[in-house]
N, C-alpha and C positions, 0 to 999 in steps of 0.2 A: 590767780597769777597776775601780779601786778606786770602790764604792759610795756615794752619798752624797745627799742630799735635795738636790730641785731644786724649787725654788721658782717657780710660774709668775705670773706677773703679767699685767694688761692692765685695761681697762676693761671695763663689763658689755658681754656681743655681742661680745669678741673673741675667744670660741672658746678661753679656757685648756681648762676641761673637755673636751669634745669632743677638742680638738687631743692635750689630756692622756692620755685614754683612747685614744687611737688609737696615741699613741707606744709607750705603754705595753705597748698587748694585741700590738703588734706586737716588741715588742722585748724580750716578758716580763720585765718591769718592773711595782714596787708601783706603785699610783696609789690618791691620797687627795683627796678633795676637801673644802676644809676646812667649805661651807656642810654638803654632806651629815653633818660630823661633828656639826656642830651643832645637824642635825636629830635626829640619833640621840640627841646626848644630853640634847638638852629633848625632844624627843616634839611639837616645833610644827614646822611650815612655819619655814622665813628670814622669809615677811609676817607670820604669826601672831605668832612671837616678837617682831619689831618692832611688831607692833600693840600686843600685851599689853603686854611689857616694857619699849620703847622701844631706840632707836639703841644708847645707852650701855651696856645690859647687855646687848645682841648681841656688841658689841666686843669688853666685858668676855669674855665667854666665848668669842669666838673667840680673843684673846690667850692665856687659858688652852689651848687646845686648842692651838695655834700650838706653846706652851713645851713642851705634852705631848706632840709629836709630834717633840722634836728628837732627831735621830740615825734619825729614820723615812728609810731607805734605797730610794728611788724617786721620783715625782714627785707633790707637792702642790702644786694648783691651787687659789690662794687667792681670796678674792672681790675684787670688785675695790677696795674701799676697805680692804681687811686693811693693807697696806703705808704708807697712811697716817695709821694711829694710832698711841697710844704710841712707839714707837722702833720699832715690827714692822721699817721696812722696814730699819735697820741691823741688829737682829739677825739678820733673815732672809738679811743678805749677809754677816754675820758666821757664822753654822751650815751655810751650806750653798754653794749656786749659783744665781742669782737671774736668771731672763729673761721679760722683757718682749716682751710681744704686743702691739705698737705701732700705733695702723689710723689715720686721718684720719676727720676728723670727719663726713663726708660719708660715709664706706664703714661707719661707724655707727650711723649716721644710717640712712642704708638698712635694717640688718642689724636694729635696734632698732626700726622704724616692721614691719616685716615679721613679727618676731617676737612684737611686741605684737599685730598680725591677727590671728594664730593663736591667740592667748589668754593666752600667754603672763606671769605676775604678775610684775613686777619693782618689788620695794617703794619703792625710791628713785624711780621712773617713776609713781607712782601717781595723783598730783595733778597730772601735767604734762600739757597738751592735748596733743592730733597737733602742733596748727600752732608748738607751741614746742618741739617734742622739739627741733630742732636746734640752737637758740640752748640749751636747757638744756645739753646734749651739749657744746656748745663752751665753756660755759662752767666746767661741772664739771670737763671732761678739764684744761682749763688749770690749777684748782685743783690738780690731780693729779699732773701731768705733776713738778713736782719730787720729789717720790716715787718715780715709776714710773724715774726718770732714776737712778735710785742703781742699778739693776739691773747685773749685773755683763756679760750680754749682750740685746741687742737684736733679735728677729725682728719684721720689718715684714708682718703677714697681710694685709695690704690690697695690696700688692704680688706676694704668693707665691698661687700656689694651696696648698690643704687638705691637697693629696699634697707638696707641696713645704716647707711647712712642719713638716711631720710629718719629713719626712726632714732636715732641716736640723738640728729637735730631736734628732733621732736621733743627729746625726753629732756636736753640742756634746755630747751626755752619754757619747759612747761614746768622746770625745778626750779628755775633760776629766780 
């Protein structure tokens, strides 16, 4: 199988990382995440640097990181609003293979109300009450959804279980 960067896409709480790292450790395969790259190389949290710096020089420097990683041979799990700045999401279908972790807003909904229980800090989630998280959710992902829609394949996780979509990834990067 000739190697090449796979690109994951979804909304926050669709499990890119997780799913990514699972493919990965099982199918010994690189995996990159691109929030963690850009912890590494500001030295902030993803909140921090959005608090200090703001939105636009997050972006900025993840678009950097994006370009510096092209020809990275394994799987990058990008954030989830990466794909819709700059042109990210045509380059990234132009450099590599680009699939979408696709979930309903509801199965989000859920995943992102649970995950904030736990403590969980998700910077774009910060100012949003409980009783709005679902209308925010639906109303973001709609923003998004033409973006996420450039991906070259589509895995639906709100349909598959954690072992079924891992294996599904498995079998798109090992045909492809």
């Amino acid at each position: 199988m000739g190697m090449k960067t796979w690109y994951l896409w979804g909304y926050m709480g669709s499990g890119k990382s997780s799913l990514g790292r699972a493919v990965a450790r099982k199918h010994e395969l690189e995996f990159q995440d691109l929030d963690e790259l850009i912890v590494r190389e500001s030295g902030l949290s993803v909140s921090d640097f959005i608090d200090q710096k703001g939105e636009l020089s997050f972006r900025k420097l993840e678009r950097q990181l994006l370009i510096e990683h092209e020809g990275f041979e394994g799987i990058l799990s990008c954030g989830g609003g990466t794909p819709c700045y700059y042109d990210n999401a045509d380059w990234m279908v132009e450099h590599g293979q680009t699939i979408y972790l696709s979930a309903s807003v509801g199965w989000l909904h859920q995943r992102l109300a649970a995950s904030r229980a736990r403590g969980t800090k998700r910077p774009l989630l910060s100012g949003v009450a409980d009783d709005d998280l679902a209308e925010f959710i639906a109303k973001h992902l709609f923003e998004r959804l033409p973006f996420y829609q450039k991906a070259a394949h589509k895995i639906a996780v709100d349909k598959n279980s954690s072992d079924q979509v891992v294996a599904m990834l498995a079998e798109l990067i090992q045909t492809k």
